[in-house]
C-alpha positions in Angstrom: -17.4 23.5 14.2 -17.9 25.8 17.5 -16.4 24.1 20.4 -16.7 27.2 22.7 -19.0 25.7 25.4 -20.0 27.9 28.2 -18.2 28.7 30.9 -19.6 29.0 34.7 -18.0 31.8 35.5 -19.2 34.4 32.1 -16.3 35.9 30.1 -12.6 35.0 30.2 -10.7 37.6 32.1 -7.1 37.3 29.9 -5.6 36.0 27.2 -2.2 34.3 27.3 -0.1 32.0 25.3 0.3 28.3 26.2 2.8 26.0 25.8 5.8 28.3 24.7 8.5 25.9 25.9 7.3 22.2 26.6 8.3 23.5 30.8 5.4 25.4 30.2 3.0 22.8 31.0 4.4 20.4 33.6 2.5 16.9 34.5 3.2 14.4 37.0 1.4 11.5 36.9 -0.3 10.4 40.5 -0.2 6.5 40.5 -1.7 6.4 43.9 -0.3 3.2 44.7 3.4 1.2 45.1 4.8 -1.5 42.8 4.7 -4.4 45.1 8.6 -5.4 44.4 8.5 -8.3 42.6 6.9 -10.0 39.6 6.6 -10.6 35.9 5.9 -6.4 35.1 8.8 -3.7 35.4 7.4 -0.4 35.9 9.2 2.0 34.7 9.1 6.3 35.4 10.4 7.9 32.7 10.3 12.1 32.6 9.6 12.9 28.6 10.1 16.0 26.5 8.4 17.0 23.6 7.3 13.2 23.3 3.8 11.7 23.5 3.2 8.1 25.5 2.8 6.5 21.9 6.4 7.8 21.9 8.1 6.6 24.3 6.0 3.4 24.3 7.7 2.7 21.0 11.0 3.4 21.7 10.8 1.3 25.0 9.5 -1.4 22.6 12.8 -1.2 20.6 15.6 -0.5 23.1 14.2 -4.1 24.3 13.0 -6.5 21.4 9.4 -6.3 23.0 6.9 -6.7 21.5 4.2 -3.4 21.9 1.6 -5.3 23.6 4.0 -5.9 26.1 3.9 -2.2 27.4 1.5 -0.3 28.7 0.7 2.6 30.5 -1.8 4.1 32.7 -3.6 7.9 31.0 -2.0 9.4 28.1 -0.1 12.7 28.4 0.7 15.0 25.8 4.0 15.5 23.8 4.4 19.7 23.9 5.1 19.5 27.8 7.5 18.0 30.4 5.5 14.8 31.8 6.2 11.9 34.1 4.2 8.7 34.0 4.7 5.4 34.6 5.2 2.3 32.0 5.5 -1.4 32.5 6.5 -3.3 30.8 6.1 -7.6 30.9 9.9 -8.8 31.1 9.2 -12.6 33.0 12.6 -13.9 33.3 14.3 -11.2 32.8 16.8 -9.4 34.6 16.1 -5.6 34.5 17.7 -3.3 32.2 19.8 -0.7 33.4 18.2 2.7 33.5 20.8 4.0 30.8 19.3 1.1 28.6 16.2 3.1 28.1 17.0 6.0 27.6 17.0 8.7 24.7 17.3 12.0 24.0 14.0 13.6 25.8 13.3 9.9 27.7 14.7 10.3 31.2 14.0 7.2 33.6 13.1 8.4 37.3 12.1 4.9 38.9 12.1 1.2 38.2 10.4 -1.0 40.4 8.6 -5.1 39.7 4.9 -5.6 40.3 2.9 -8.3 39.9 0.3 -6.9 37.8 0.8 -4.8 34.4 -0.5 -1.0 34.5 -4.0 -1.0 33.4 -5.2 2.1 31.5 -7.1 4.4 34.0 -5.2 2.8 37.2 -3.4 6.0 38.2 -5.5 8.5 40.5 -4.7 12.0 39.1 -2.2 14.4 37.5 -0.3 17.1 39.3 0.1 20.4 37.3 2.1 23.2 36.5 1.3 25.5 34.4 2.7 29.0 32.8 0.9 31.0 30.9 3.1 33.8 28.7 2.1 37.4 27.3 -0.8 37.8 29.3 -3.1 40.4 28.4 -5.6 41.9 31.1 -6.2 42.6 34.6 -4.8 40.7 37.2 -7.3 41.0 39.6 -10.4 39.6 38.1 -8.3 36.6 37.7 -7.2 36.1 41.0 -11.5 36.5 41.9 -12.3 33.6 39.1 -9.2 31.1 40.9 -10.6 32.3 44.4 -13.9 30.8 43.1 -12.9 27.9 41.4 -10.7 26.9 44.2 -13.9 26.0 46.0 -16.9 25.6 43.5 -14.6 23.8 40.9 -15.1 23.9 37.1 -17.4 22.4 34.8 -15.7 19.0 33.7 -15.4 19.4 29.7 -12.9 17.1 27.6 -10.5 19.5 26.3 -10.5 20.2 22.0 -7.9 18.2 21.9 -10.4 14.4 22.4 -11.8 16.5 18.9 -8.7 16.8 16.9 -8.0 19.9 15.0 -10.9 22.0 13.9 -13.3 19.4 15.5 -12.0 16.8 12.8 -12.8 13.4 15.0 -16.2 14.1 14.8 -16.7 14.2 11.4 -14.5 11.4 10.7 -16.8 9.7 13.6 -19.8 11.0 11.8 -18.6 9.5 8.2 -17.5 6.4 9.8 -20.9 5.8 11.7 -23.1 6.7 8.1 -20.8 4.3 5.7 -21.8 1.8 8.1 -18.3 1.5 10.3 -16.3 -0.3 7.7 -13.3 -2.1 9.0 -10.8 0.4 10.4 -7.5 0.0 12.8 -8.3 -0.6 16.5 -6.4 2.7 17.7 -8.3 4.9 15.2 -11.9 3.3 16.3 -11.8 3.7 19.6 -10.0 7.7 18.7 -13.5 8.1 16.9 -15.6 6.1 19.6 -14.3 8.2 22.5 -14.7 11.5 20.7 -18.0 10.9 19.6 -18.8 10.4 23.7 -17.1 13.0 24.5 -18.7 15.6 22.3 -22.2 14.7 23.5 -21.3 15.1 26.8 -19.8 18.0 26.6 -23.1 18.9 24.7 -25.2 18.0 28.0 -22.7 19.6 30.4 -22.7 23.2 28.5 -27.0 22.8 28.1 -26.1 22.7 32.2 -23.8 25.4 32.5 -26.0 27.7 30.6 -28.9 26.5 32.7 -27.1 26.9 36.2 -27.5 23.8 37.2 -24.0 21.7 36.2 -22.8 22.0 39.7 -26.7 21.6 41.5 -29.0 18.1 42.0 -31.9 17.9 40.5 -34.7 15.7 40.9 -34.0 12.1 40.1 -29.6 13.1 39.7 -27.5 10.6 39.4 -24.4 11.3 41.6 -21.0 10.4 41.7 -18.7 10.1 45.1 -15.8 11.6 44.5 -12.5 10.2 44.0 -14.1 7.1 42.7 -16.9 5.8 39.8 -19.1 4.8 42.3 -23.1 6.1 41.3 -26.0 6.6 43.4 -29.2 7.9 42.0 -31.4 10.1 44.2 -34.1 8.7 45.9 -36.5 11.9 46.2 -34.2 13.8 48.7 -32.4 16.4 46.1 -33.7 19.1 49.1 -32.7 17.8 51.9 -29.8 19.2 53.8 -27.7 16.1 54.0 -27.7 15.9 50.5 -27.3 19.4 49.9 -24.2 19.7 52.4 -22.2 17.0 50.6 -22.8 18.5 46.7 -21.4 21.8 48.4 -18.5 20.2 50.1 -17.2 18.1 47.1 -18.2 15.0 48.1 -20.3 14.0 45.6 -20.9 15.6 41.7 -23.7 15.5 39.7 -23.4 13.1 36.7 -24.1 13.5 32.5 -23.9 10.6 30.3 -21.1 9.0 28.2 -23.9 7.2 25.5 -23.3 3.4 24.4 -25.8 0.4 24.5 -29.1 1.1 26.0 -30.3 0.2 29.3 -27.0 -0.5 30.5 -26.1 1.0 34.3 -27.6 3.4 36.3 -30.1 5.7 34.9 -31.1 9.2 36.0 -34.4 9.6 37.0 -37.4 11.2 34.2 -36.0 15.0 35.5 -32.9 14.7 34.4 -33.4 11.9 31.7 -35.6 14.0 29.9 -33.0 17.2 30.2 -30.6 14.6 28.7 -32.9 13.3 25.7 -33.8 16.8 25.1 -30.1 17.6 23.8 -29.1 14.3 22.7 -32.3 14.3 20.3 -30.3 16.3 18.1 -27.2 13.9 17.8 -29.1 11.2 17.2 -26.5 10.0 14.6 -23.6 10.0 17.2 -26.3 8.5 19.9 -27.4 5.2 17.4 -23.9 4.7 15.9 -22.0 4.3 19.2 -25.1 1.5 20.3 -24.6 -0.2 17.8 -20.8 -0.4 17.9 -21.7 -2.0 21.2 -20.0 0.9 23.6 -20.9 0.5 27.1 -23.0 3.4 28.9 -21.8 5.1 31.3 -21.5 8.4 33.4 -19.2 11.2 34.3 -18.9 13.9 36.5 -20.1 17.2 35.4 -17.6 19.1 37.9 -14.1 18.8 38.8 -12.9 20.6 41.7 -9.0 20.9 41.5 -7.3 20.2 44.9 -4.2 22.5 46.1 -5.0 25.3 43.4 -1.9 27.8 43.7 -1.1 30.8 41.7 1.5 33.4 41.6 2.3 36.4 38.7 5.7 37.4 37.5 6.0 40.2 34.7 3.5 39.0 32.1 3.5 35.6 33.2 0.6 33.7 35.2 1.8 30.4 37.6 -0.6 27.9 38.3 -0.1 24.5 40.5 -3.3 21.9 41.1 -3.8 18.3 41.1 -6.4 16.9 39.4 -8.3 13.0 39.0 -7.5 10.9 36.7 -9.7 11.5 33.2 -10.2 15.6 33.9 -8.5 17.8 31.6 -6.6 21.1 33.2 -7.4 23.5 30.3 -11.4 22.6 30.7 -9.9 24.5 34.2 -7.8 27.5 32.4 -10.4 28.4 30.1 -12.6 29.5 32.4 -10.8 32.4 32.9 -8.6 32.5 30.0 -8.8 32.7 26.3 -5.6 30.5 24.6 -4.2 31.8 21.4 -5.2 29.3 18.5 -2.3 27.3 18.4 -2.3 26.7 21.6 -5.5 25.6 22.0 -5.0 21.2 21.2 -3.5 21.1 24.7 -4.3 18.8 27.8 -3.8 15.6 29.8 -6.4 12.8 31.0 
């Protein structure tokens, strides 16, 4: 299963290895907001290594008797890196543990603070990165061209392979699942297959796009998104006028693709782009009808991601990079644009 969508700017400039050392890929989670001070929910900042947030979640859950739907969390982050994110968990009554409590080899707690409110999934408002990429092979400067470009045009907005599982295995599980008629399966595992299967037809829309030119241009009828939030507008006929033209350049608003679920739920794009949609989707029409009739809410995404404070620096064969990204975009839809992962590097990313 070929998963090698295209890229906006043509052919990756190097190859490099990812992910050597877990301090090879560095995340800190953006909440965007401060725990009030008091309530029923501790949040909790805990630093991980070579742990996923199912991880730590569960070890949280026994260091405390609590039960795991007590603790949540806001975007999950991968387990071959260094990460911080935040937890809460529900402890009314309580008196807080001490920070020592929680912790374990790789589990490192930064922060504790009350809030009245639990941490909902998707509440956080980006990631900040940092990134080293080992053995690179190539030259240097067509790189530093490509980062020079995407520091102001931004990147197509792919979910990385790893929403796919290895070798593209989500999908066909999703595909089975769908054709037996979605016999009863564990809540974790359906919505793993419901949000692949989303993701791979968007990504199927955004590389039709990409090859076309147009993933980072309005056309007639788009359906825009402000950035920094899921606010939608649709285009009203003025796709050439200046205004309108002058924001899509500036970043503040992104043409949209779908996320497919029920029919005639939220805002549609107009017959331009609905047709360019339909066109592709026709061919995943099994995907398409099974997530409708699970009963997955429509919805849209952002075909473009444009990474704010993009740094870079070499040293020997080694390649530095520093952004931030929103919540839900995936930094290696951003490295390989430029850059071609060895294979087992590849399942590697954080929403």
């Amino acid at each position: 299963m070929t998963m090698d969508w295209p890229r906006a700017g043509g052919a990756q400039c190097i190859s490099a290895e990812l992910k050597v050392q877990p301090e090879d890929f560095q995340v800190d989670e953006i909440l965007g907001f401060e725990p009030s001070g008091d309530g029923e929910h501790l949040f909790v900042e805990v630093e991980k290594r070579d742990l996923n947030t199912a991880d730590v979640a569960k070890l949280l859950s026994g260091k405390l008797s609590l039960h795991p739907r007590l603790i949540s969390w806001s975007g999950l982050k991968d387990r071959r890196a260094l990460t911080r994110q935040w937890f809460s968990l529900h402890l009314p009554g309580r008196a807080d543990p001490l920070p020592a409590e929680l912790e374990s080899p790789g589990i490192r707690v930064l922060r504790m603070a009350r809030n009245r409110r639990k941490l909902q999934r998707g509440s956080h408002r980006g990631n900040r990165f940092r990134i080293r990429l080992n053995a690179v092979a190539g030259e240097r400067a067509p790189v530093d061209a490509q980062l020079q470009r995407i520091a102001g045009r931004g990147v197509p907005n792919y979910f990385g392979e790893q929403r796919f599982g290895w070798d593209g295995g989500n999908i066909d599980a999703a595909r089975d699942w769908f054709a037996r008629g979605r016999p009863r399966m564990s809540r974790p595992r359906q919505s793993m297959l419901l949000s692949a299967a989303r993701a791979w037809l968007f990504n199927g829309v955004l590389g039709a796009r990409v090859a076309a030119g147009t993933w980072d241009q309005g056309l007639p009828g788009e359906c825009y998104m402000l950035a920094g939030s899921a606010s939608l507008f649709l285009d009203d006929g003025e796709a050439g006028s200046d205004a309108l033209a002058q924001r899509l350049r500036s970043g503040d608003i992104h043409p949209t693709g779908p996320l497919p679920g029920k029919p005639g739920r939220g805002l549609q794009p107009g017959a331009v782009v609905a047709a360019l949609e339909a066109e592709w989707l026709a061919g995943e029409s099994a995907l398409v009808d099974g997530l409708a009739a699970a009963g997955v809410d429509a919805a849209r995404r952002s075909l473009r991601m444009i990474p704010e404070q993009l740094q870079w620096h070499w040293d020997d064969t080694a390649l530095n990079l520093s952004f931030e990204l929103p919540r839900g975009c995936f930094a290696t839809a951003l490295v390989r644009e430029f850059c071609a992962i060895s294979a087992t590097d590849r399942a590697t990313g954080v929403k």
